[in-house]
N, C-alpha and C positions, 0 to 999 in steps of 0.2 A: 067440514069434509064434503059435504053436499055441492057446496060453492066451487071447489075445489076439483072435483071429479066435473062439474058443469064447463068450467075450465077447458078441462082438460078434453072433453065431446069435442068442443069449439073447433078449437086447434087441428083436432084428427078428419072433422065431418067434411064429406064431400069430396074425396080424395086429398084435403090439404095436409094431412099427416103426413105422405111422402116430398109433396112440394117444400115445408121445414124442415124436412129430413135433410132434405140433400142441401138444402140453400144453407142451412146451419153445419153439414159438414163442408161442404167448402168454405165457410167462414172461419170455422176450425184450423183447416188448413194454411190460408192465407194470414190470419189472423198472429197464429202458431209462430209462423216462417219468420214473419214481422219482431218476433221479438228473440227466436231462434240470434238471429244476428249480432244483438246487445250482448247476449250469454257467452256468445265466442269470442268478442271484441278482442278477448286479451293475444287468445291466437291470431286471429286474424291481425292484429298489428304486429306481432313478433312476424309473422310471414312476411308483410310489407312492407316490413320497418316503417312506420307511421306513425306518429301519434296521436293524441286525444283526439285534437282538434280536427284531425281530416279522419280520423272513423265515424265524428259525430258529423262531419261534413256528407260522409258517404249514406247515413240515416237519413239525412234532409235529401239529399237528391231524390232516394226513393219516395219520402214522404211529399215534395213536392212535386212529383210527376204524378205522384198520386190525387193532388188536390186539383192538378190543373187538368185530369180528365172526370173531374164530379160536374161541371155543366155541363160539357159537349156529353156524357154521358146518360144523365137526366134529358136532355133536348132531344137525344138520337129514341131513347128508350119511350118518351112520349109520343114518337111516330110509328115504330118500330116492333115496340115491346120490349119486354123485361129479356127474353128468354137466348137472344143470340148475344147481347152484350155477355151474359152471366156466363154462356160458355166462353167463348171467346178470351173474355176473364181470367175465365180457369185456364184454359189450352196457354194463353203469354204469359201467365202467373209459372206452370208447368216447364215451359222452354226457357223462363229466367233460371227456375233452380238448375236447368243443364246448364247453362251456361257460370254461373258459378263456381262450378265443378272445374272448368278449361278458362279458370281467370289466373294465369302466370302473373301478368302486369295487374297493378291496382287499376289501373283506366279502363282494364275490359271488367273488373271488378263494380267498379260505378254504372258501366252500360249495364252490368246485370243486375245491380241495387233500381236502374232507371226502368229494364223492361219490366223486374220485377212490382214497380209504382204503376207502368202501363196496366197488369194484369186487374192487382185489386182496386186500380181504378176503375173501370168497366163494371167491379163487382162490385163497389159498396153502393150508389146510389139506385142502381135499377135493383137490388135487393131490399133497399127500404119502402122504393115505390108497391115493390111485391107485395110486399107484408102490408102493408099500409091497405092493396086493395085486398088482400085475400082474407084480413083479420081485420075490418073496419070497427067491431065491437072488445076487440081482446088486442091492441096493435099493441101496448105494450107490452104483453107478456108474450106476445109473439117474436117481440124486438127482444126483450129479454131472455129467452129461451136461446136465440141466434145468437144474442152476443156474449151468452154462457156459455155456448158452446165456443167461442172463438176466445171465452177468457180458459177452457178444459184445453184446449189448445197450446195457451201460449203459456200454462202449466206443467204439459207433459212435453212437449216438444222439445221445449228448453233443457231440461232433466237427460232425455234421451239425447240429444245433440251433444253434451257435455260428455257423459259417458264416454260414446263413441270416438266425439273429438280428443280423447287422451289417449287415448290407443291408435286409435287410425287417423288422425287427423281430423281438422272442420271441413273440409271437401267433402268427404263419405258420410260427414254427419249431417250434411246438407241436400245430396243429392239422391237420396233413396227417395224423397219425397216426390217424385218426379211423377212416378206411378199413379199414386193416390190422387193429384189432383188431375191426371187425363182421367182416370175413372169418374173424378167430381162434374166433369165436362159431360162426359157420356149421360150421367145420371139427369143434371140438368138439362139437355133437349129431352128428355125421356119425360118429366115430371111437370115439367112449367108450361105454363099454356103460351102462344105465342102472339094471344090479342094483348095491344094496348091497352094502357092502363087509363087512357083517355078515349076509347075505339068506340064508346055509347056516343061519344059527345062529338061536335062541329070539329072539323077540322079548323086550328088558328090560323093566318096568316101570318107569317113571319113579324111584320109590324106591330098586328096585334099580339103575338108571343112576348115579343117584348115590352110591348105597354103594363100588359097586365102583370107578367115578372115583377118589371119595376115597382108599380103598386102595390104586389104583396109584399115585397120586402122593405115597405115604408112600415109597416105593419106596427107596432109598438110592440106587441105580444113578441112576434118574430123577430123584431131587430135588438129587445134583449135579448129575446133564449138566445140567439146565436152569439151577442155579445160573451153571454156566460160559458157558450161551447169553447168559443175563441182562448180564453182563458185554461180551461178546464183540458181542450187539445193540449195546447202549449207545454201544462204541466204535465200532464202527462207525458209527453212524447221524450219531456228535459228527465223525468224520475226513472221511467224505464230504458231509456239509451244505456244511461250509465250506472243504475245502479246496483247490478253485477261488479263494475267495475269497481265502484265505490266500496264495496264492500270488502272486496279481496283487496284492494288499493291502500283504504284507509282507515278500515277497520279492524284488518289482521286476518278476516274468516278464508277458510281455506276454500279453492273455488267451488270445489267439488259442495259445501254445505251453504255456498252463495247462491250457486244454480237452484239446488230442493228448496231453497227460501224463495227464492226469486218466485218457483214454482208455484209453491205455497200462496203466492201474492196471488194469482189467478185460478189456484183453486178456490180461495174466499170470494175472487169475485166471480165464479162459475155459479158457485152455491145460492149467492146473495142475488143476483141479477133476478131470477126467475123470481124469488119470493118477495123482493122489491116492485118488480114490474105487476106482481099480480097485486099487494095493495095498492101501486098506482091507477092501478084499472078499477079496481073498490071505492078507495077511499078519497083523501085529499093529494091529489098529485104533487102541487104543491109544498106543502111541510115534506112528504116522504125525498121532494129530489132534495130542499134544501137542510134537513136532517143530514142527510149522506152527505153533500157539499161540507158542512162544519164538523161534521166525523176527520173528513179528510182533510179539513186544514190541521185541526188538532196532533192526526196521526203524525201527517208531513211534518210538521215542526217541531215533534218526540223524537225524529229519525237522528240528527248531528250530537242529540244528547247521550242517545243510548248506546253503551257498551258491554261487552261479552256476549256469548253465541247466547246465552238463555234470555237475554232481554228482546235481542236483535229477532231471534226466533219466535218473539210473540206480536213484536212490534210491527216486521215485515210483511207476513201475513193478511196484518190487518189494513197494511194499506192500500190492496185489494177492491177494499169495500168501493171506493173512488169510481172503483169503472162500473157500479150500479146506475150510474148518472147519468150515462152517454145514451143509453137507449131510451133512458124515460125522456130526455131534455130532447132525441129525435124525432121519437114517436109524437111530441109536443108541437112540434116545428111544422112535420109534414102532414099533420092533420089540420094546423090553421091556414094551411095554404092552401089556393083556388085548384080545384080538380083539373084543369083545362092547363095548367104552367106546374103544376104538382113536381115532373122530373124537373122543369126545366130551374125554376124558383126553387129548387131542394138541391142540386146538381150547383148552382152559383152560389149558394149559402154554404156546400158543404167545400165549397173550392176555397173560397174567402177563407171559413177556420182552419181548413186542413195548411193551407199555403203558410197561415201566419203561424200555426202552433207548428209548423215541423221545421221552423227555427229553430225550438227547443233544445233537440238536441246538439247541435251546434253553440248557442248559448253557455249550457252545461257543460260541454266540451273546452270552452275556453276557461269556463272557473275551473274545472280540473286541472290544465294547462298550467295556472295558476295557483294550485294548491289552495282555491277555497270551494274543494266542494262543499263544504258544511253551509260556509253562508249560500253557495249556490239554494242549496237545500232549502234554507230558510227563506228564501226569497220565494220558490214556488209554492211554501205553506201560504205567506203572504198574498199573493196572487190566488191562491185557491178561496183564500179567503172574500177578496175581492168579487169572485163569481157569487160568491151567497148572495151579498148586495146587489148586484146586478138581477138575478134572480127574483129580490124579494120587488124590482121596479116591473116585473110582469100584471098588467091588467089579468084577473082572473074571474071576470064578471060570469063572460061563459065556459070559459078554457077549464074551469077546473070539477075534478070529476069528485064526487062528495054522496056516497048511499047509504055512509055507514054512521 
């Protein structure tokens, strides 16, 4: 309990309780949006008459406009600072959901899947660099706290979107949101300081920016962990595109008890994040990420077997647990790399997995197309499997955190 409440000083002291307030609710929000999308699919194709393949097509655009502003956005934020990328984030995350609203054609529908990839690009790596400086002693549970908040998001979001989309259409259950993240903007210049995150230290030269990049990500530590992110991305992005879809598609459940389950997937891992992230901060980082890792192959490859709402209902849920991973395997990453390239080596590493795993959904998209989602299914158990191994090739001589 002691440990716990000490925790919890950390996180709050020195004004940094409001700076995760707000950086965790627009994480909430973007986070949310991001999976908002999968939940509608069904609507949203009956509107455009489209199939599998180009809604999982319309995922990937976002997800890699998303990947390919994580360096320029780590490089800008190490001169710059965290704080105008994070709004700016918000404000073109904001003007995408309007613009969804007034997408008649599917092609203005992708520019808004695209500026929406612009927004949370800006916002995911100068947020980690945040955390990273503001919680140098606690980064996972800092990271974990943020990215529960972004899995209470993409919980309730999905849920409410649903609702509304059966009565009013998925337009109005998309664009109320518009509001809350101008507010996330405001809050953000308000709370985040505007020094760099490298502003102690020498200014690099261009040339040297990139030398030493290069070098950290020769790293062995680094060039798995993100091998395993790579992996770990991938599946997830193939599980949650479609698997709303799957569910009402090929399993019979009606969508409206697809959606609460779907939700359910991110209420467990709302729950689990924090209390994960804080043994990773305790104990052995290591077992705790690759525990979770073999949870989630396990689960993944229960999912083509299991039938009826009560099996489906316990099983879904749990595969949740999955996204405990992402923050401990970040906060892993951007703490072995050099303070002076921190954005700009975390910003390139998070472009490389984002770019490769938001295939995923397109992937998926075509085994659906195809009428195997099941084996689709089975192949990301596999591959998640994959990331444990990858995983266990991590040097952890100094990396790993051990008091207990």
């Amino acid at each position: 309990m002691r440990t716990a409440e000490k925790t919890l000083r950390g996180l709050r002291g020195d004004g940094r309780g409001w700076t995760l307030l707000i950086v965790a609710a627009g994480w909430l929000f973007i986070s949310g949006f991001r999976v908002v999308l999968p939940a509608l699919l069904p609507q949203i194709k009956a509107d455009f008459a489209i199939d599998n393949a180009s809604a999982g097509f319309a995922l990937t655009v976002l997800w890699l406009v998303y990947a390919s502003l994580q360096f320029p956005a780590g490089l800008t934020a190490d001169r710059i600072g965290e704080r105008r990328l994070l709004v700016v984030g918000a404000v073109a995350g904001a003007i995408a959901i309007g613009t969804f609203y007034f997408s008649p054609p599917f092609t203005l529908f992708l520019l808004a899947c695209a500026l929406f990839g612009v927004g949370s690009g800006l916002f995911g790596t100068p947020r980690d660099m945040l955390l990273s400086r503001r919680y140098p002693d606690a980064d996972s549970t800092a990271y974990s706290v943020t990215f529960a908040a972004g899995s209470l998001g993409a919980a309730v979001l999905p849920f409410v979107a649903t609702a509304v989309a059966s009565r009013w259409g998925w337009r109005l259950a998309v664009v109320w949101l518009f509001v809350p993240m101008l507010l996330v903007s405001v809050g953000l210049w308000w709370a985040v300081s505007s020094t760099p995150a490298n502003a102690t230290t020498d200014r690099l030269s261009a040339r040297e920016t990139v030398r030493r990049t290069a070098g950290a990500l020769t790293d062995r530590s680094v060039v798995f962990a993100s091998l395993a992110m790579i992996v770990f991305v991938f599946t997830y992005q193939a599980l949650v595109a479609f698997l709303p879809t799957y569910l009402v598609e090929v399993k019979g459940i009606d969508q409206g008890i697809a959606a609460a389950l779907f939700g359910l997937l991110f209420v467990v891992g709302a729950v689990v994040q924090p209390v994960v992230g804080h043994f990773a901060d305790r104990y052995r980082e290591r077992t705790v990420v690759l525990l979770v890792i073999l949870f989630s192959t396990v689960s993944l490859l229960a999912l083509p077997f299991a039938e009826g709402v009560v099996a489906l209902s316990v099983l879904v849920p749990l595969l949740g647990v999955r996204i405990a991973a992402a923050p401990l395997a970040s906060a892993f990453i951007v703490r072995e790399l050099p303070t002076q390239v921190q954005g700009a080596g975390w910003g390139l590493i998070r472009t490389l997995f984002f770019a490769l795993g938001a295939t995923g959904s397109s992937v998926m998209g075509l085994f659906g197309d195809a009428g195997l989602f099941d084996a689709g299914f089975v192949l990301l158990a596999g591959l998640t499997g994959v990331a444990a191994v990858v995983w266990l090739r991590i040097r952890w001589d100094e990396g790993d955190r051990s008091d207990g």
